[in-house]
C-alpha positions in Angstrom: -15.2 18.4 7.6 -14.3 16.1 4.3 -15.5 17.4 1.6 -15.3 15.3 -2.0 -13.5 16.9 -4.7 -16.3 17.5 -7.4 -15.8 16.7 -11.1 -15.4 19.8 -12.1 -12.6 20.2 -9.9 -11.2 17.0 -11.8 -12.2 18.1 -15.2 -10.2 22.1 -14.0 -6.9 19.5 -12.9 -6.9 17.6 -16.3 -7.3 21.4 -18.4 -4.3 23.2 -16.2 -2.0 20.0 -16.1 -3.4 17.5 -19.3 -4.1 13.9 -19.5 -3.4 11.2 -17.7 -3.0 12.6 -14.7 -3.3 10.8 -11.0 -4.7 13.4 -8.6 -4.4 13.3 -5.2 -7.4 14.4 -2.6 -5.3 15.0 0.8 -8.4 15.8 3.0 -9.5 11.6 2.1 -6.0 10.5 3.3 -6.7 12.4 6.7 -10.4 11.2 6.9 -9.0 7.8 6.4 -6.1 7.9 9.4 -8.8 9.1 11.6 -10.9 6.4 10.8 -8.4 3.8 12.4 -6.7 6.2 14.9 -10.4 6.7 16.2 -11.3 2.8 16.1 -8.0 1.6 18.0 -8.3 4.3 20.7 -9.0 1.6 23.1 -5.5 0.9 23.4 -1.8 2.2 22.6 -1.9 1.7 19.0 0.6 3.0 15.9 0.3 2.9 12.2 3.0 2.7 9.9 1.7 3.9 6.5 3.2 1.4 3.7 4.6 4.3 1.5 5.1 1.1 -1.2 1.2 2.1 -2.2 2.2 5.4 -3.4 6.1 7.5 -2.1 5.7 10.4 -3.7 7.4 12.7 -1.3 4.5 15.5 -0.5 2.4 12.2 0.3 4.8 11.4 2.9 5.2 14.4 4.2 1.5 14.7 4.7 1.8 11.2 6.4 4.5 13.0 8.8 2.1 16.3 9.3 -0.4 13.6 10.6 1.0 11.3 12.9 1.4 8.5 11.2 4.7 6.6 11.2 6.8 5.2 7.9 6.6 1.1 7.1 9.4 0.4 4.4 10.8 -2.5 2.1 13.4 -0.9 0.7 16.4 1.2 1.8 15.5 3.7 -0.9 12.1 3.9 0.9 13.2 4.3 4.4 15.6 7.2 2.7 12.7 8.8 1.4 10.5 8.9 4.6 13.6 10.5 6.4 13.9 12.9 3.4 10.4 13.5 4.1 11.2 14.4 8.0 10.3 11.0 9.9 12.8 9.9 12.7 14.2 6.8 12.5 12.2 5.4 15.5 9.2 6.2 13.3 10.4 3.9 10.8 9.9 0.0 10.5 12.2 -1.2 7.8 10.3 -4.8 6.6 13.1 -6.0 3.4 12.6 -9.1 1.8 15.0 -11.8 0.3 17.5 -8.3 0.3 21.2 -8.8 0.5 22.5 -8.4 4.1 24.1 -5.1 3.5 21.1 -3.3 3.1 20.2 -4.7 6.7 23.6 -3.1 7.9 23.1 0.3 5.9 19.2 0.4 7.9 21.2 -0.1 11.0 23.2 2.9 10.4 20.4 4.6 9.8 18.6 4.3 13.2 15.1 2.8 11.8 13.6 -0.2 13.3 14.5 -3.2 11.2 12.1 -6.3 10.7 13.7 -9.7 9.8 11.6 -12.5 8.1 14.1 -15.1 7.5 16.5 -17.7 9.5 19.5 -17.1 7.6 19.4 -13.0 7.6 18.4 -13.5 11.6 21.4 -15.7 12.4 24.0 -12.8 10.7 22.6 -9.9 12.5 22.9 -11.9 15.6 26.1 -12.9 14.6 27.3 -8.9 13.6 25.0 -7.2 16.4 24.0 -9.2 18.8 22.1 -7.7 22.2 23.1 -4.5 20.9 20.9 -3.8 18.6 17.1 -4.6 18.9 15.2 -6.6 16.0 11.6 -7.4 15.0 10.7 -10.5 13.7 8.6 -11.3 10.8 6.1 -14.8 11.6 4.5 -16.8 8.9 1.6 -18.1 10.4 0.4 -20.2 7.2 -3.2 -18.2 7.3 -4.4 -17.4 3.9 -5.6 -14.7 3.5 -6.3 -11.5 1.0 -8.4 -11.3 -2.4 -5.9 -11.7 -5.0 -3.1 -14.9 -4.5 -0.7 -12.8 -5.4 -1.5 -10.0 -2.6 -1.7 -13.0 0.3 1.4 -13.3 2.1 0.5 -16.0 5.0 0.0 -19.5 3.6 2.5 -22.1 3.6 3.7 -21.5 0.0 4.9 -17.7 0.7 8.4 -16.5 0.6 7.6 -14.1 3.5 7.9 -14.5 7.0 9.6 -17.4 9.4 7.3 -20.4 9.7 5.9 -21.1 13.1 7.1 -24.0 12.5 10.6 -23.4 13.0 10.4 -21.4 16.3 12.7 -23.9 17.9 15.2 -22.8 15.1 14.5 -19.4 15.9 15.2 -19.8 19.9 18.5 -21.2 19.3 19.6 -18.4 17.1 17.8 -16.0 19.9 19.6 -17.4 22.2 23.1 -18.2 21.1 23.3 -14.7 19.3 21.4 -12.8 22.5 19.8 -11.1 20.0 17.3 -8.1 21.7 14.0 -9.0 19.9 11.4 -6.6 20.2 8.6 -7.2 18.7 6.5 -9.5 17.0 5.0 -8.8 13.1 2.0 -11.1 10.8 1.0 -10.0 7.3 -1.8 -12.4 6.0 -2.3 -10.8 2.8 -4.6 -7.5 1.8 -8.3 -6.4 1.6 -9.6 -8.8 4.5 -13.0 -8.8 5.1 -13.6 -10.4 8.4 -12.2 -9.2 11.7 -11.9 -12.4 12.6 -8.1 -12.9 10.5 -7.4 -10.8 12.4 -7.7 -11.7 15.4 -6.9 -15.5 14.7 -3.2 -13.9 13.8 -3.5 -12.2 16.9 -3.6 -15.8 18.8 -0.9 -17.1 16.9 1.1 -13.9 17.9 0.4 -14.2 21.4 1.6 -18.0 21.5 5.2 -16.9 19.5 5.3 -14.3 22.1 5.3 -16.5 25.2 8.8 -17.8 23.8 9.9 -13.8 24.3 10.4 -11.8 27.5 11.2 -8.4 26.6 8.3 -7.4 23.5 7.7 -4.1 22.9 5.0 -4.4 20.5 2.8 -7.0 18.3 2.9 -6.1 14.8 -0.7 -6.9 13.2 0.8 -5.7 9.3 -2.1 -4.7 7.8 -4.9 -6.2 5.2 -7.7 -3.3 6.2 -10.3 -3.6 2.5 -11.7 -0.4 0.6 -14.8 -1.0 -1.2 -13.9 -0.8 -5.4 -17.5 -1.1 -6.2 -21.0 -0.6 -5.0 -22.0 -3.1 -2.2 -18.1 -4.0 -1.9 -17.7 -4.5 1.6 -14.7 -3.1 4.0 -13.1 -4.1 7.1 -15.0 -3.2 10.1 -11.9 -1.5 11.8 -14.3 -0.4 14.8 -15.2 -4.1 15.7 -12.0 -5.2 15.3 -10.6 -1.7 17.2 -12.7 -3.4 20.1 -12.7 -6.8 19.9 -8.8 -6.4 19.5 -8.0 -4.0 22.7 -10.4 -6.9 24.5 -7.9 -9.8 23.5 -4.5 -7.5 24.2 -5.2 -6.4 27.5 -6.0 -10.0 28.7 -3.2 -11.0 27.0 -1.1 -8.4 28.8 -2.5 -9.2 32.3 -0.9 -12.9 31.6 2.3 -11.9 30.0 2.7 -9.0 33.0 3.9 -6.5 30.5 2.6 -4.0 28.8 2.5 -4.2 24.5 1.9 -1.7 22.3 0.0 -2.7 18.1 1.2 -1.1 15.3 -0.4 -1.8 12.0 1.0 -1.1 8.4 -1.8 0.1 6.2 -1.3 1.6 2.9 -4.1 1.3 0.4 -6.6 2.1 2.9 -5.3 5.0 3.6 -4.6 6.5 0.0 -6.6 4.5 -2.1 -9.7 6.1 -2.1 -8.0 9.6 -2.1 -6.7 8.5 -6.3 -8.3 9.6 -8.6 -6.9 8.6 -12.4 -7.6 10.3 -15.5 -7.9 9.7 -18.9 -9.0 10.7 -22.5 -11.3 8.5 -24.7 -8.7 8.6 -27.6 -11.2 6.3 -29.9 -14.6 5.1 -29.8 -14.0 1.6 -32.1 -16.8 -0.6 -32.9 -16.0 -4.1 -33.9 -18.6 -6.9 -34.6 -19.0 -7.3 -31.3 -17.5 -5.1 -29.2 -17.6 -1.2 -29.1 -13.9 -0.2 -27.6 -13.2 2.7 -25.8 -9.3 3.1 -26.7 -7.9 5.8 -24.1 -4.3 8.2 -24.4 -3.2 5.0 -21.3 -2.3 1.3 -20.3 -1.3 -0.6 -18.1 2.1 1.2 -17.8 0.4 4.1 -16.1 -2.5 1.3 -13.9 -1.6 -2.1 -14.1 -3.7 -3.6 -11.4 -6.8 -4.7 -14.0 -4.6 -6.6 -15.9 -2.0 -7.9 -13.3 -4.6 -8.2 -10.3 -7.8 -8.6 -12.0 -8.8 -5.7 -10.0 -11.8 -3.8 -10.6 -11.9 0.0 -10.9 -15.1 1.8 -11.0 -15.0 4.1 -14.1 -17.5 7.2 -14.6 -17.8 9.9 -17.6 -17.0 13.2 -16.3 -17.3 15.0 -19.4 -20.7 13.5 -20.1 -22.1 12.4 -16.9 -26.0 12.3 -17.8 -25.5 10.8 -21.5 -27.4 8.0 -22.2 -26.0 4.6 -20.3 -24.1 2.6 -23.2 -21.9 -1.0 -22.6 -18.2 0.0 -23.7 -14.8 -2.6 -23.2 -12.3 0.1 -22.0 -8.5 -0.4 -23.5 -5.3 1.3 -23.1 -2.8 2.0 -26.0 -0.3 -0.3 -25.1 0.5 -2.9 -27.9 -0.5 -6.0 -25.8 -3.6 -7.1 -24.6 -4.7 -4.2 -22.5 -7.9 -4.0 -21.1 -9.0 -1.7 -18.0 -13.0 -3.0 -18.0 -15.0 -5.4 -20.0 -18.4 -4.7 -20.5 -18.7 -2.0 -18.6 -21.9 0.5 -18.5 -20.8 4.0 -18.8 -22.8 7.1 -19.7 -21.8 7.9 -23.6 -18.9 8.0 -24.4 -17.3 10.2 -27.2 -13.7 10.9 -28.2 -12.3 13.6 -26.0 -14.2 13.0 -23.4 -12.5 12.6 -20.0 -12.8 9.2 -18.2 -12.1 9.0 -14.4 -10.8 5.8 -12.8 -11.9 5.8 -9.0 -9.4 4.7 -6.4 -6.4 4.9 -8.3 -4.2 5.8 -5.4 -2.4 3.1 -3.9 -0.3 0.9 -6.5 -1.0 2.9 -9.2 1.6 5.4 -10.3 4.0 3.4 -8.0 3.3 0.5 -10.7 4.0 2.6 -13.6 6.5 2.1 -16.4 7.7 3.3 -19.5 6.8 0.2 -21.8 6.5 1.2 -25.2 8.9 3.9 -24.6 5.7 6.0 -23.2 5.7 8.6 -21.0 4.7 8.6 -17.2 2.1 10.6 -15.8 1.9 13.7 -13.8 0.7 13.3 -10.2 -1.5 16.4 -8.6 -2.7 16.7 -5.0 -5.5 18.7 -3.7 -5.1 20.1 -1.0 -7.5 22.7 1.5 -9.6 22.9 -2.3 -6.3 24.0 -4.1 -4.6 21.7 -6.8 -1.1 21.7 -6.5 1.4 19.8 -8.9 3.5 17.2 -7.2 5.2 15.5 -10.1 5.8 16.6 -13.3 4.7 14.5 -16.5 7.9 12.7 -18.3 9.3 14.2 -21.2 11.0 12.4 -24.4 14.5 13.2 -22.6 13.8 11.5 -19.3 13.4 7.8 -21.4 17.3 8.9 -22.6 18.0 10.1 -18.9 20.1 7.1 -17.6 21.1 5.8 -21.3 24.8 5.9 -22.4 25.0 6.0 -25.8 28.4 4.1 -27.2 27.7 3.2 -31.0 
């Protein structure tokens, strides 16, 4: 049974461990895999979390404890999910615009690689060629995803082999014998309507009439968490039906079967983030009252990069009087986390809590303005453990070699 951590569990974590802190609730991460194991039951069906959302290593180990399998960009991430005890086959290895000997060095490694480009297709046909199987990354040029810079399948995207130049692609199939696999789509992130989905689907099952031997279809991922009241999210049990409906016709004409994997990542640990903060200064200007908190957008960066929105509640005052407050960090840049935003009252000290803050948040973080990186705490079975520990002033020196 999922139970919400309370905010006075919140307000205990930011007492024992300080301020900022991202905390971890491992009980949401589980409620949200059996969300989409439970809607795709229809059918064989994998999911490959997208550890780029958040890699800390007792996230991906929790991943492991659960079933889920590892989806990777870089070969420091597929290290880290077999660190984390994931077998190789459990691992889809999706690199872009990488040098080839990262492709060779995932090879070595046993994971399943993904290849979304002409020229890095021909040379591991060239190197490899039947002996070593390969998924391959389509663009269909469907747009996709909130934010432009989150959508991945329009026509102006570095990612993915236009379906365009599948005649390009059956040549170097065919001349290099390469073994392909499986077929992968990404449109972009937080879709709203099943129906993307399943309109990449079609465009998968007409690539995969050029192939013989598939394995599996590749659906990426997209899933949307709501961010604020009356946000809507992907209704994974529709598309868990409509989706097994369109496979298994499709398998009845291609006379093989076909498993889907899908590559979520913020829906599964967004919602499990929480992020918090101290109200550092309560500034009123001529027109603006600023809250000015002990963060920026080194520690969340998605307001100011993605325009994202994160819902933002007082815990240390939660029935004070509703006020209108701009929330800034303490970066020197422009660096604002909500404009306008009502908040019970806020005074300094209090404790502010950014809701899901758990995919792309710490894993966005930096040390501009030579400032420290937050500690990272996950609750787990209603006990807070420490999973990171906050930067000191000798990890900025860590990697520096001083010569004057």
């Amino acid at each position: 049974m999922y139970e919400p951590v309370t905010n006075q569990q919140l307000l205990d974590v930011a007492n024992e461990f300080g301020t900022p802190v991202y905390v971890y609730h491992a009980e949401k991460i589980a409620q949200q895999y059996h969300k989409l194991k439970d809607a795709f039951k229809g059918h064989p069906t994998k999911f490959f979390y997208a550890c780029k959302a958040l890699t800390n290593i007792n996230v991906l180990k929790y991943m492991h404890q659960l079933g889920a399998s590892l989806d990777c960009v870089s070969i420091n991430e597929v290290k880290l999910g077999l660190k984390a005890g994931f077998e190789p086959k459990q691992i889809l290895f999706t690199p872009n615009c990488v040098d080839f000997s990262e492709i060779v060095e995932a090879v070595d490694l046993g994971v399943n690689i993904n290849i979304d480009n002409i020229s890095i297709l021909e040379q591991f046909g060239n190197r490899y060629g039947s002996g070593y199987p390969v998924c391959i990354r389509i663009n269909p040029h469907i747009e996709a995803g909130g934010n432009y810079k989150i959508s991945t399948g329009h026509i102006d995207s570095k990612f993915g082999i236009s379906i365009h130049q599948m005649r390009h692609i059956e040549r170097v199939v065919k001349t290099t014998h390469l073994h392909v696999q499986g077929l992968h789509m990404h449109t972009g992130s937080e879709i709203k309507d099943v129906n993307v989905f399943l309109q990449a689907l079609d465009v998968l099952f007409e690539v995969a009439r050029h192939f013989k031997e598939l394995e599996f279809l590749d659906l990426g991922s997209g899933f949307k968490v709501p961010y604020k009241e009356g946000d809507p999210e992907t209704d994974v049990v529709t598309l868990g039906a409509k989706l097994t409906e369109a496979v298994k016709e499709f398998e009845a004409e291609y006379n093989r079967s076909l498993e889907i994997w899908f590559e979520p990542g913020k829906y599964l640990v967004s919602e499990s983030g929480s992020f918090l903060v101290k109200a550092n200064v309560i500034k009123q200007t001529t027109a603006t009252v600023f809250v000015g908190v002990n963060s920026g957008f080194n520690h969340l960066i998605r307001p100011m990069f993605y325009d994202a929105y994160h819902r933002i509640t007082n815990i240390s005052n939660p029935t004070g009087a509703e006020r209108i407050y701009t929330v800034v960090g303490n970066i020197c840049e422009t660096d604002t986390f909500a404009w306008d935003r009502v908040l019970n009252e806020v005074r300094e000290g209090d404790l502010l809590l950014f809701h899901n803050a758990g995919a792309y948040g710490f894993e966005m973080s930096s040390n501009f303005n030579s400032r420290l990186k937050p500690a990272e705490v996950m609750i787990k079975d209603g006990k807070a453990f420490l999973i990171r520990e906050r930067d000191e002033f000798k990890d900025l020196l860590r990697n520096q070699i001083e010569v004057l």
